[in-house]
C-alpha positions in Angstrom: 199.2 109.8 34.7 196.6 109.1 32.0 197.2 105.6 31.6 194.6 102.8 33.4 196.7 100.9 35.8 196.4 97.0 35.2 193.6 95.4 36.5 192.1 92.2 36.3 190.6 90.5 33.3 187.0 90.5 35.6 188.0 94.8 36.1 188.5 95.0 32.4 185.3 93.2 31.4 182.9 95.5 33.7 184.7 98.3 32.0 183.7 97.1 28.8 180.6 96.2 29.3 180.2 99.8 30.8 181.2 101.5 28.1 181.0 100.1 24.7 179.4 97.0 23.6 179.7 96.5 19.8 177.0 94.2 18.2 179.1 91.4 17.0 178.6 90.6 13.7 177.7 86.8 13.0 179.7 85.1 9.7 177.4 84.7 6.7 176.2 82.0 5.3 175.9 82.1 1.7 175.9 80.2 -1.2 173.3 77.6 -3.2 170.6 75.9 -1.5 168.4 72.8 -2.3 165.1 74.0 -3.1 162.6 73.6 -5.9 162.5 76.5 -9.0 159.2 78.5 -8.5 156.2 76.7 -10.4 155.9 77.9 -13.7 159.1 78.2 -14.6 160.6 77.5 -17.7 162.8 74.7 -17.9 166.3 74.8 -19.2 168.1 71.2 -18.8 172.0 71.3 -18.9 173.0 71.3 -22.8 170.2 73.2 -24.1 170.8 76.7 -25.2 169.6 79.4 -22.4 170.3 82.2 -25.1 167.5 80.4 -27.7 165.3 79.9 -24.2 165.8 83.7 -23.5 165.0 85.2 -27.1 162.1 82.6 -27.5 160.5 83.6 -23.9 160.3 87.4 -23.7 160.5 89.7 -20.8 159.8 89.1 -17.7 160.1 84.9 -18.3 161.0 83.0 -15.4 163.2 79.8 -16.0 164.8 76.9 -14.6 168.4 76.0 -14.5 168.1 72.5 -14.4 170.8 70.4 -12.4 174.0 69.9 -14.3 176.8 72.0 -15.9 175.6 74.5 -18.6 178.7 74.9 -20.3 180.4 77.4 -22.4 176.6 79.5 -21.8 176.2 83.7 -22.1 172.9 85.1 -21.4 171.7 88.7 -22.3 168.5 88.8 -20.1 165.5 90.5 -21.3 163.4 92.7 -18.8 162.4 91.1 -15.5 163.4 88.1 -16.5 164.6 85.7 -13.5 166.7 82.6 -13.7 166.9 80.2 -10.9 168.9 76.5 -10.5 167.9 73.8 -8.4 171.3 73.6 -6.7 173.6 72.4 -8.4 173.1 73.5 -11.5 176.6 74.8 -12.9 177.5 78.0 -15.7 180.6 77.3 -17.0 182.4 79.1 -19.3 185.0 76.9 -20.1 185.5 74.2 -22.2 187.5 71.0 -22.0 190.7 70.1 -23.2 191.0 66.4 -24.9 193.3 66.5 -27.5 197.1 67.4 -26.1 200.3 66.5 -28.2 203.8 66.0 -26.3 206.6 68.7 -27.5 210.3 67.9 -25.3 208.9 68.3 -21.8 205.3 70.1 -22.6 201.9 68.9 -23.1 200.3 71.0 -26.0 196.8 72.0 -27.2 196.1 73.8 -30.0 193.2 76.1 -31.1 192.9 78.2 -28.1 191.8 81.5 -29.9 193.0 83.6 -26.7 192.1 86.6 -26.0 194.9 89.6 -27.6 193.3 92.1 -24.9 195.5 92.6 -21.4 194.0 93.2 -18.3 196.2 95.5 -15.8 198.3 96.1 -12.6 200.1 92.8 -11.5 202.3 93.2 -8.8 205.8 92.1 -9.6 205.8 88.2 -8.4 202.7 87.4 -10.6 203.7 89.4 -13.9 201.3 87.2 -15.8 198.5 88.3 -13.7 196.5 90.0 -16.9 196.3 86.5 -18.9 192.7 86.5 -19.4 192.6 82.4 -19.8 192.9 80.3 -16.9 193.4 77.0 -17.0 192.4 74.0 -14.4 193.2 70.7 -13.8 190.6 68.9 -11.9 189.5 71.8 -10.7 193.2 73.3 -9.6 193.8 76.4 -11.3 197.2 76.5 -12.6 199.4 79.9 -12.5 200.3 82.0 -16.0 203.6 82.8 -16.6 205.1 84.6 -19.5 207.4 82.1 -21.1 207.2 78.2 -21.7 210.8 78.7 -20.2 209.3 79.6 -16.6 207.1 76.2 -17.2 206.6 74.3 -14.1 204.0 71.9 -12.9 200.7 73.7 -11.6 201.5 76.7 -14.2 200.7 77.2 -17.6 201.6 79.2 -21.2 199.6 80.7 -23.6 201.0 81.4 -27.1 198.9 84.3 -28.3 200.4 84.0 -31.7 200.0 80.5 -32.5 197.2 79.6 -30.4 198.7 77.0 -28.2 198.2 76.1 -24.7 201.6 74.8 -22.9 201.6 72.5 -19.9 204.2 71.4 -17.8 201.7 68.8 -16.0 200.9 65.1 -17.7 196.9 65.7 -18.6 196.3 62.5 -19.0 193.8 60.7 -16.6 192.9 64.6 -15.8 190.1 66.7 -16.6 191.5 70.2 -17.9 189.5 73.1 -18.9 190.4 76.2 -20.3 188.5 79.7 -20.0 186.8 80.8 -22.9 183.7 82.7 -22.2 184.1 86.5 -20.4 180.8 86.2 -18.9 177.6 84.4 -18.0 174.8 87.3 -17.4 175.4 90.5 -19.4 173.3 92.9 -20.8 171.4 96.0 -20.4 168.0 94.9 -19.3 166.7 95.9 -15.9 165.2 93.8 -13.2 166.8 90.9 -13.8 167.3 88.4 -10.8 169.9 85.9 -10.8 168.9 82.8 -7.6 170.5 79.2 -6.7 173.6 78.6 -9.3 177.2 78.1 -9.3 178.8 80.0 -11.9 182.5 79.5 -12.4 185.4 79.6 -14.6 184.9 82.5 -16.7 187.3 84.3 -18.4 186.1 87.6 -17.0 188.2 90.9 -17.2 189.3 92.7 -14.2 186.9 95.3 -13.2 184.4 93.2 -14.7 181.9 90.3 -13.5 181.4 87.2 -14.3 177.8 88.0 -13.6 177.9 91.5 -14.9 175.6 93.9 -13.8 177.1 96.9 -14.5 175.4 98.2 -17.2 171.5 97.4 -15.8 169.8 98.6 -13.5 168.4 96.6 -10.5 169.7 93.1 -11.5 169.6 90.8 -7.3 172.0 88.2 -7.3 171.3 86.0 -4.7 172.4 82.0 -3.1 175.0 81.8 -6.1 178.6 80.8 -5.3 180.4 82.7 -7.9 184.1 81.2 -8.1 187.1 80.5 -9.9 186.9 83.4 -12.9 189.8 85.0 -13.9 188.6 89.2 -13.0 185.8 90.2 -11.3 183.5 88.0 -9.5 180.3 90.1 -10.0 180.0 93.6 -11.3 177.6 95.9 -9.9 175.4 98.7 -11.3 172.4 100.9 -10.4 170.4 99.2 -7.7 172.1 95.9 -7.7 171.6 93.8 -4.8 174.3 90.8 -4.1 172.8 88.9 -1.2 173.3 85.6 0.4 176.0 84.3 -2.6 179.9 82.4 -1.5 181.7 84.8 -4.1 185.5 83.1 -3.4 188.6 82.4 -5.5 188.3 84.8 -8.0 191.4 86.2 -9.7 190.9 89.7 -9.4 188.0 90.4 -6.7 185.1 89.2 -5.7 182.8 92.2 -6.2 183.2 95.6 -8.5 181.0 98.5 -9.2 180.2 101.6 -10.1 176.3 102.9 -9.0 173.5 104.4 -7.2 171.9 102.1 -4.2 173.8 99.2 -4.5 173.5 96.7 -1.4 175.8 94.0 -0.3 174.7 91.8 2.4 174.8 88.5 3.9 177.5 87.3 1.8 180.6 85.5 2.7 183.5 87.1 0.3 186.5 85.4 0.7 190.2 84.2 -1.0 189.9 86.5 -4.0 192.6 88.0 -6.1 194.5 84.8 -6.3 195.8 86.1 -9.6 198.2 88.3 -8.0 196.7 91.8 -9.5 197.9 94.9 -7.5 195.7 95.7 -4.8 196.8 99.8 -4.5 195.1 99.7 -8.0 192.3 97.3 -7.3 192.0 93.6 -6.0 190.8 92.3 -3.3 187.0 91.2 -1.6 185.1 94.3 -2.8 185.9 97.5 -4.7 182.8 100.3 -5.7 183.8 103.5 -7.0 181.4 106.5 -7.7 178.6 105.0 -5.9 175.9 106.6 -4.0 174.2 105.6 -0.9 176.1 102.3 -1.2 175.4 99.4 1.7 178.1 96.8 3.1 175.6 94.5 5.5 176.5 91.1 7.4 178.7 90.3 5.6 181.7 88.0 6.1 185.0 89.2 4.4 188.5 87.2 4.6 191.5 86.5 3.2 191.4 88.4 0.3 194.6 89.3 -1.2 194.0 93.4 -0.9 191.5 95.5 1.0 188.0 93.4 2.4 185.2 96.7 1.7 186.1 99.2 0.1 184.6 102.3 -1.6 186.3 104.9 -3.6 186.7 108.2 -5.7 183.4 110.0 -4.5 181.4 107.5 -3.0 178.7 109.2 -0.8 176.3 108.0 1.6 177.9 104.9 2.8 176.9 102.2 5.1 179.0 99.7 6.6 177.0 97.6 9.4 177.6 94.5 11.0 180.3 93.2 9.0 183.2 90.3 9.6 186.2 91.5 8.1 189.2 89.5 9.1 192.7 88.5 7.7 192.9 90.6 4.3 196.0 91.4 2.8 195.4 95.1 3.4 192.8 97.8 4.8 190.0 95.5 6.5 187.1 98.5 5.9 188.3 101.1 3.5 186.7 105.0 2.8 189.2 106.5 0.3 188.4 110.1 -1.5 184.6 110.0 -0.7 181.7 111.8 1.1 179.7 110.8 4.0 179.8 107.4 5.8 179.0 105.5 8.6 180.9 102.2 9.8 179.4 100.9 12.5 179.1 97.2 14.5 181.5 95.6 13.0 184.1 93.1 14.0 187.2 93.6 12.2 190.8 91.8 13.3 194.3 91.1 11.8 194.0 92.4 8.5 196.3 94.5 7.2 198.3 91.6 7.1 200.5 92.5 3.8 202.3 95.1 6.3 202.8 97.7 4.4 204.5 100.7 5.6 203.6 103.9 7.2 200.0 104.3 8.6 198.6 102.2 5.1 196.7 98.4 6.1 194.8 99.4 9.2 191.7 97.9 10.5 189.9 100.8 9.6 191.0 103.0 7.0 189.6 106.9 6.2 191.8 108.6 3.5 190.9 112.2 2.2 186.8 112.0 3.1 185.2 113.7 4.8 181.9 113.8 7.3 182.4 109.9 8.3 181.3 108.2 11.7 183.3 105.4 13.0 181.4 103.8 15.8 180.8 100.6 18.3 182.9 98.7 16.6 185.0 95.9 17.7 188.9 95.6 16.5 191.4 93.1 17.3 194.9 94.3 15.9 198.0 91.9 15.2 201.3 93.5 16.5 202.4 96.4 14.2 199.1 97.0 12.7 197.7 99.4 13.5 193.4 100.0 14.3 191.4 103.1 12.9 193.6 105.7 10.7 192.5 108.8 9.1 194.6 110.0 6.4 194.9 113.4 4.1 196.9 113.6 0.9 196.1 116.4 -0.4 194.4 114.7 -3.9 192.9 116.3 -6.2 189.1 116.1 -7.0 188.8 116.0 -11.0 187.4 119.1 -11.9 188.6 120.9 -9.4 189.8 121.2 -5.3 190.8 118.9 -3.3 189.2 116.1 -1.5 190.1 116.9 2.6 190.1 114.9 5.6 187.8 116.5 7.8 184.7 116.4 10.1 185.3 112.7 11.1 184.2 111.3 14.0 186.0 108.3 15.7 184.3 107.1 19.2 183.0 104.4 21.0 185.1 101.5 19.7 186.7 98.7 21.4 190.4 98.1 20.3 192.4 95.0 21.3 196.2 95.3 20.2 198.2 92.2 20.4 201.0 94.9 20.1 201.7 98.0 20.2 198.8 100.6 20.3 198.8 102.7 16.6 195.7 104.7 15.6 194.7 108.4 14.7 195.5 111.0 12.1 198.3 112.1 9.6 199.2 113.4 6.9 201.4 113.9 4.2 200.7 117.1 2.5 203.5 119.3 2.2 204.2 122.7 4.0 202.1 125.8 2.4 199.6 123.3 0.8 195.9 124.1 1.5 195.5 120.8 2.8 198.6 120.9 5.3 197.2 121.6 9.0 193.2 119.5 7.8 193.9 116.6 10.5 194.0 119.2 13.1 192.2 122.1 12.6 189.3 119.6 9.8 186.9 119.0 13.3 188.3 115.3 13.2 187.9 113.9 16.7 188.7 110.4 18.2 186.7 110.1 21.8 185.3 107.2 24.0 187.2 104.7 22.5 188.7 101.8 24.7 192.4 100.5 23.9 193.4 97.2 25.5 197.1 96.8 25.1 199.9 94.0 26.6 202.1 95.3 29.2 205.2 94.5 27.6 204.3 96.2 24.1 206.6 98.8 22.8 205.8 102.3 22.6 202.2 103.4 21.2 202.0 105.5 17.9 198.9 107.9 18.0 199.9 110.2 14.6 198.0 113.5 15.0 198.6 115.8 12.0 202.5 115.7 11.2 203.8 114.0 14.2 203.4 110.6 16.1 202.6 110.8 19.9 202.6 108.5 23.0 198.9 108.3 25.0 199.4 111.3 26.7 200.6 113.6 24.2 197.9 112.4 22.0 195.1 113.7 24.3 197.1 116.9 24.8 195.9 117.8 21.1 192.4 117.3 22.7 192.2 113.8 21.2 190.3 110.9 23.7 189.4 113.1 26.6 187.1 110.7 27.3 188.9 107.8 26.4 190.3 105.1 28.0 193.6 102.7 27.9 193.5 99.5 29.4 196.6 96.9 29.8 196.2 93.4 30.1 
């Protein structure tokens, strides 16, 4: 019999520490500090206009965000130009409500201009997830709804055709502020850096940023907290490098992209999509898509309404090191239709935690890529989750073939189930299809990997190919020879 009898917990820790030993990841840190602006710089006091400061300066200009809240500000940076606050110096893109009339049982503001553009994909409990605006009251964001008729306190209505905000909530005594702004850093320049500010409530669309960084090339964000917009927290581009921010509470997700040599580090990503967008589309802590030689480093991702890292459509060359991904709604780490990555170090537990059926939601997700190395990680999984899947679809690479499952390498992990043990790979493509027998006969292979399971814990689900196996079964398809199950 395969199985490692039960020993005690002393047994089980010399068998750990004999085989694999993960480097843990440590939880990030990030967000503003206290420090002076670099001497030199151009000061900027809350009020003034960064736009005039911008034009007036030139490229490569260095300024200071003085302390206090910059509101309703956009600024299109020049060339090297660098902007840095003092710590608490506030971009906010909304402005505040004063004037409110009573109508039966609403409050009312008028002139809100709102936006006639929809964002996307709502799931079906937050319908009016694609209202641009967003509305706070002393710093609460309220919920959209569709209707004045679905009015309740702590949600709000936005009349596109007359312009009116509707509240169920008594504003007065209360500070409220409405969205107006889509961004606060946007433009094409490169080598802009972005140090030391909070930037929050921005009407931003989804797969956008409110610091958007999409469309230059090598912008660093860095020490920002970056909360409370309505899309996209930041937007990344060619060579952008998010490090050390708090990027939390955005409505759609915390970071989006599309580029070459993008880096992520040393951030803590956290309670994003609180909108209610569809995570299968895109929502969560982090989405890139079409990125090269992208890097997820140190960085602490949780409870995020979707997946916590994920890269997708063609990403190649990835890098996920020493991460803390814990309690998101779905996939913890995420490799979907892409080439080449490594995901390594990393402490990842109880995510998945939206249970979706199927093998969908595991720690560690691989779906249709190819040539990826999942190694010394460390994985706690809640009961019916399940740890590190690799799936095949058979989809379709635009332009032509198929993107397949294959030459993936899954070893030297430690797995604690709190369960049931679930992990391997399956597939759903159908009889005749090219793509059919790729878990199999692809050169995928799961070896040296530790699973510590609860005696009493129901049967294990090891999917290899079409079918779902028990421990032993699963080695018989040459899976784990080397590996090792442990109860507790």
């Amino acid at each position: 019999m395969s199985w490692t009898a039960l020993a005690p917990t002393g047994v089980i820790g010399l068998c750990l520490m004999a085989g694999v030993a993960p480097m843990h990841a440590e939880p990030a840190v990030g967000g503003v500090v206290s420090v002076r602006c670099p001497a030199g710089a151009i000061d900027v006091a809350a009020g003034a206009s960064i736009a005039d400061a911008v034009e007036r300066a030139g490229e490569g200009a260095v300024f200071c965000l003085k302390n206090g809240v910059h509101r309703l500000q956009i600024v299109r940076p020049k060339r090297n130009q660098h902007f840095y606050g003092e710590g608490n110096s506030v971009l906010n893109g909304s402005r505040v409500l004063t004037s409110f009339t009573q109508e039966d049982r609403y409050w009312v503001a008028s002139g809100m201009r709102p936006s006639r553009e929809k964002d996307r994909d709502c799931v079906s409990t937050s319908p009016a997830c694609n209202v641009r605006e967003s509305v706070f009251i002393d710093d609460r964001a309220l919920a959209p709804v569709q209707s004045k008729a679905e009015l309740e306190p702590g949600r709000f209505y936005v009349d596109d055709l007359n312009d009116r905000l509707y509240l169920a909530d008594d504003p007065a005594g209360h500070v409220v502020e409405a969205t107006v702004v889509a961004a606060a850093f946007d433009s094409f320049a490169s080598g802009v850096s972005i140090s030391n500010l909070i930037i929050e409530k921005y009407a931003s669309m989804s797969q956008r940023g409110a610091v958007q960084a999409r469309y230059g090339v090598g912008w660093t964000i860095e020490n920002c907290e970056i909360r409370w917009n309505s899309g996209g927290g930041i937007g990344a581009g060619d060579g952008t490098q998010i490090r050390f921010n708090n990027i939390h509470h955005n409505g759609q997700i915390g970071v989006t992209g599309v580029g070459k040599d993008v880096v992520i580090e040393n951030n803590r990503i956290w309670a994003n999509n609180t909108r209610g967008f569809d995570f299968t589309w895109e929502a969560g802590g982090v989405k890139l898509a079409v990125s090269e030689n992208p890097v997820f480093r140190a960085n602490s991702v949780y409870d995020n309404v979707g997946p916590g890292l994920w890269c997708d459509i063609s990403c190649r060359n990835a890098l996920y090191e020493g991460n803390r991904v814990e309690g998101n709604h779905d996939a913890g780490i995420f490799f979907e239709i892409s080439f080449g990555a490594i995901i390594r170090n990393n402490i990842v537990r109880h995510n998945g935690i939206s249970s979706r059926k199927w093998f969908w939601g595991a720690e560690v997700l691989v779906a249709g890529s190819q040539t990826v190395t999942v190694e010394n990680n460390d994985l706690t999984v809640s009961p019916g989750g399940c740890a590190i899947v690799l799936v095949d679809q058979s989809r379709r690479i635009r332009g032509g073939g198929k993107y397949k499952t294959r030459d993936d390498i899954v070893r030297d992990n430690v797995i604690t189930f709190e369960g049931a043990a679930c992990a391997g790979g399956v597939s759903d493509a159908p009889p005749g299809d090219e793509n059919f027998d790729i878990i199999a006969s692809g050169g995928n292979h799961f070896d040296h990997n530790t699973y510590i399971i609860p005696q009493q814990s129901g049967p294990a689900r090891f999917g290899w190919d079409h079918s779902v196996f028990g421990w032993d079964e699963f080695r018989g398809q040459g899976q784990e020879p080397n590996g090792t199950l442990l109860w507790r």
